[in-house]
C-alpha positions as a Markdown table, in Angstrom:
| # | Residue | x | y | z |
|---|---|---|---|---|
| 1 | Unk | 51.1 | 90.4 | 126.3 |
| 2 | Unk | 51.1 | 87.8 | 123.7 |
| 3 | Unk | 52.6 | 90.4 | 121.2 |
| 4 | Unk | 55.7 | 91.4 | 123.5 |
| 5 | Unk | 56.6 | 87.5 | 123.5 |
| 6 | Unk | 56.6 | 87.6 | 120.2 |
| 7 | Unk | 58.0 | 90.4 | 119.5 |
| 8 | Unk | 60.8 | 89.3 | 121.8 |
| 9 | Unk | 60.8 | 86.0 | 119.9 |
| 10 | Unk | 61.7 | 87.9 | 116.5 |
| 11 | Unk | 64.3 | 89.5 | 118.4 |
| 12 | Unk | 66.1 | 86.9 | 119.6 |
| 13 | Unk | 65.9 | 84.8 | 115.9 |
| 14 | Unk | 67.0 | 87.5 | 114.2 |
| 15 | Unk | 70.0 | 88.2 | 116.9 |
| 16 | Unk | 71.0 | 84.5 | 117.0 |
| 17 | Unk | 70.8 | 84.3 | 113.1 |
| 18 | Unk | 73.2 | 87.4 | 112.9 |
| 19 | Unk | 75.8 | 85.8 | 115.4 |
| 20 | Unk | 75.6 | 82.4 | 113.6 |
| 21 | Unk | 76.6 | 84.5 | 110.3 |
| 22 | Unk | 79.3 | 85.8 | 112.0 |
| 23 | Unk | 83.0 | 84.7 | 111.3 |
| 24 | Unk | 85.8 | 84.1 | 112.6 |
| 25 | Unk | 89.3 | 86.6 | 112.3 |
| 26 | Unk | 92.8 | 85.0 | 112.6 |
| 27 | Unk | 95.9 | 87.4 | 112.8 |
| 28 | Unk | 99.0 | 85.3 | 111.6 |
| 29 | Unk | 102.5 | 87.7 | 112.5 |
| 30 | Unk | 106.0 | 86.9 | 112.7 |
| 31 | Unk | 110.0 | 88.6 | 112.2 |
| 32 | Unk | 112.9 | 87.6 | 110.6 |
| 33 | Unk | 116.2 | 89.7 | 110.7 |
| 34 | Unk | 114.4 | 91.3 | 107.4 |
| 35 | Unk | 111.3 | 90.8 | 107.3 |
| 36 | Unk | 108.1 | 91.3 | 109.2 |
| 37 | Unk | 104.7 | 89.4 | 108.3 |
| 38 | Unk | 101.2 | 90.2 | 109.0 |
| 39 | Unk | 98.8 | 88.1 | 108.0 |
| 40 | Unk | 95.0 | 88.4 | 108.7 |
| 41 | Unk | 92.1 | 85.6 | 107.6 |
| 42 | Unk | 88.5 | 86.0 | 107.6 |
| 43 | Unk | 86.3 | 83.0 | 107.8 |
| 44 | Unk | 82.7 | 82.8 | 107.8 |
| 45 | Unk | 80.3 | 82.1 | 104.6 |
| 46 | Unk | 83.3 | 82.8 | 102.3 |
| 47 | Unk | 87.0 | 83.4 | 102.9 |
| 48 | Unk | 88.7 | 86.4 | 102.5 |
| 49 | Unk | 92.6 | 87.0 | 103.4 |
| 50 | Unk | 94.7 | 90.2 | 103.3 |
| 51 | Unk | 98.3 | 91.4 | 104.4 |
| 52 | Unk | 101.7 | 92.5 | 104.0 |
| 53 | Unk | 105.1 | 91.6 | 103.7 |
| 54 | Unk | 107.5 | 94.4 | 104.9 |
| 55 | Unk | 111.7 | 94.8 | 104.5 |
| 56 | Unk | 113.3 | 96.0 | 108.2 |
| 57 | Unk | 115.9 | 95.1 | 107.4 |
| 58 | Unk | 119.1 | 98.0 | 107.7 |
| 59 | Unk | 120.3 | 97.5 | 103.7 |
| 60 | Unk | 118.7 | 99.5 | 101.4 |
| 61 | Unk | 115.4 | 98.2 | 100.4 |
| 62 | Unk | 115.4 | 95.2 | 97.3 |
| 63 | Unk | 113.3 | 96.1 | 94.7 |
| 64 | Unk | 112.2 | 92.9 | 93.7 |
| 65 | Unk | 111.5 | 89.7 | 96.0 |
| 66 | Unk | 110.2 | 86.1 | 95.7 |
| 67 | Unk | 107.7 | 84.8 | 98.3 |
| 68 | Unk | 106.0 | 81.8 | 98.7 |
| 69 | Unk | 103.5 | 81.0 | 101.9 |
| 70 | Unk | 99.9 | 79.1 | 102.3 |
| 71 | Unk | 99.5 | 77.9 | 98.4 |
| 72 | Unk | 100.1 | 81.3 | 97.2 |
| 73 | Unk | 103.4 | 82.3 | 95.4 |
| 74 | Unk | 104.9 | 85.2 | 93.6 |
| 75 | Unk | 107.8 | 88.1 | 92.3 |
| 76 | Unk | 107.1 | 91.1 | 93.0 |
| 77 | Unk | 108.1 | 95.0 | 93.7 |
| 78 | Unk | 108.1 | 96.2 | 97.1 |
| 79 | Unk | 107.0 | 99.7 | 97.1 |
| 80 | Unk | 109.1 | 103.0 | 98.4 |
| 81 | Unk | 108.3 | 102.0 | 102.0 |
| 82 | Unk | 109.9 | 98.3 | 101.2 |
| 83 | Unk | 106.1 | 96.6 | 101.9 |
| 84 | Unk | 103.9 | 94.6 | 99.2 |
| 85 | Unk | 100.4 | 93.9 | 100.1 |
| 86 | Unk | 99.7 | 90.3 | 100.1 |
| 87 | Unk | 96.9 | 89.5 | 97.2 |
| 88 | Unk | 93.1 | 88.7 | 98.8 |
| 89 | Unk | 92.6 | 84.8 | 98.9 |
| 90 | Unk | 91.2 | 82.2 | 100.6 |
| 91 | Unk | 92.9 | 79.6 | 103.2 |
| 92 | Unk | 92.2 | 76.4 | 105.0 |
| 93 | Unk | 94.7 | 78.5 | 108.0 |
| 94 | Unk | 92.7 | 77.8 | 111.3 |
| 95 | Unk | 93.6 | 79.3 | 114.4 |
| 96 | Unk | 96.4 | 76.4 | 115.4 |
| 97 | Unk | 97.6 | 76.4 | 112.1 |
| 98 | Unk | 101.5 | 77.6 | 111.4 |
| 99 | Unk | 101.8 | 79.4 | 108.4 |
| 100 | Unk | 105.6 | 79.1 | 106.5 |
| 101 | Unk | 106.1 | 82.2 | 104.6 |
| 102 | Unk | 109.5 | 81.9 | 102.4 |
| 103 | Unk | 111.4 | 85.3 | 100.9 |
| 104 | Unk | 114.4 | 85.3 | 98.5 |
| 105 | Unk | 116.0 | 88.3 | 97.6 |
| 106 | Unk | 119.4 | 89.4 | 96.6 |
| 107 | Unk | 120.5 | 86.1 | 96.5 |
| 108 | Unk | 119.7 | 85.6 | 100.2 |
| 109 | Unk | 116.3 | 84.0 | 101.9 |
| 110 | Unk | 114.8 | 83.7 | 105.0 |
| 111 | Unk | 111.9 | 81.8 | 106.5 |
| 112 | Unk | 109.4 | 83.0 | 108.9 |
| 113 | Unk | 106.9 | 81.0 | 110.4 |
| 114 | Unk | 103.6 | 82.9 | 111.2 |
| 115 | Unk | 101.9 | 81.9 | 114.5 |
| 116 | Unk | 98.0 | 83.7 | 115.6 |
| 117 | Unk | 98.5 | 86.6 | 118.0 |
């Protein structure tokens, strides 16, 4: 009997260590006439970001573009599909934050602010 309790005891510290470890996942989204943003941010014992900046736009896809959003800046080339994947990071973004994500191209810009969905 005494070895069941502890057995259950292991359980549950191990189980309640495991969810304490666990982070948290914010997905940041937003359109523009151009431009659609997704936006995803992993916190927990480190910090890991990841996402994509895609053209929808109906002119033919720019080959180059400038962003800037969240401390991170850049010019890049979109690929084929008009998408650049946004480089891994870290954030202080928080699930009530508003991220501003800026894109020139062409001699045109547009601003879309990323809200948590």
């Amino acid at each position: 009997m005494n070895s069941k309790r502890i057995r259950f005891f292991i359980i549950f510290l191990i189980f309640s260590l495991l969810s304490a470890c666990a982070g948290e996942t914010f997905i940041f989204s937003g359109e523009s006439d151009n431009w659609s943003v997704h936006y995803e941010v992993e916190k927990g014992d480190s910090c890991r970001t990841s996402g994509a900046i895609k053209f929808i736009g109906n002119d033919h896809i720019p080959k180059k573009i400038e962003y800037s959003y969240d401390k991170a800046s850049g010019d890049v080339s979109l690929d084929e599909h008009g998408v650049f994947m946004l480089p891994n990071g870290c954030t202080h973004a928080t699930e009530n934050s508003e991220i501003e994500v800026i894109i020139k191209w062409d001699n045109q810009s547009e601003t879309i602010n990323l809200t948590v969905k």
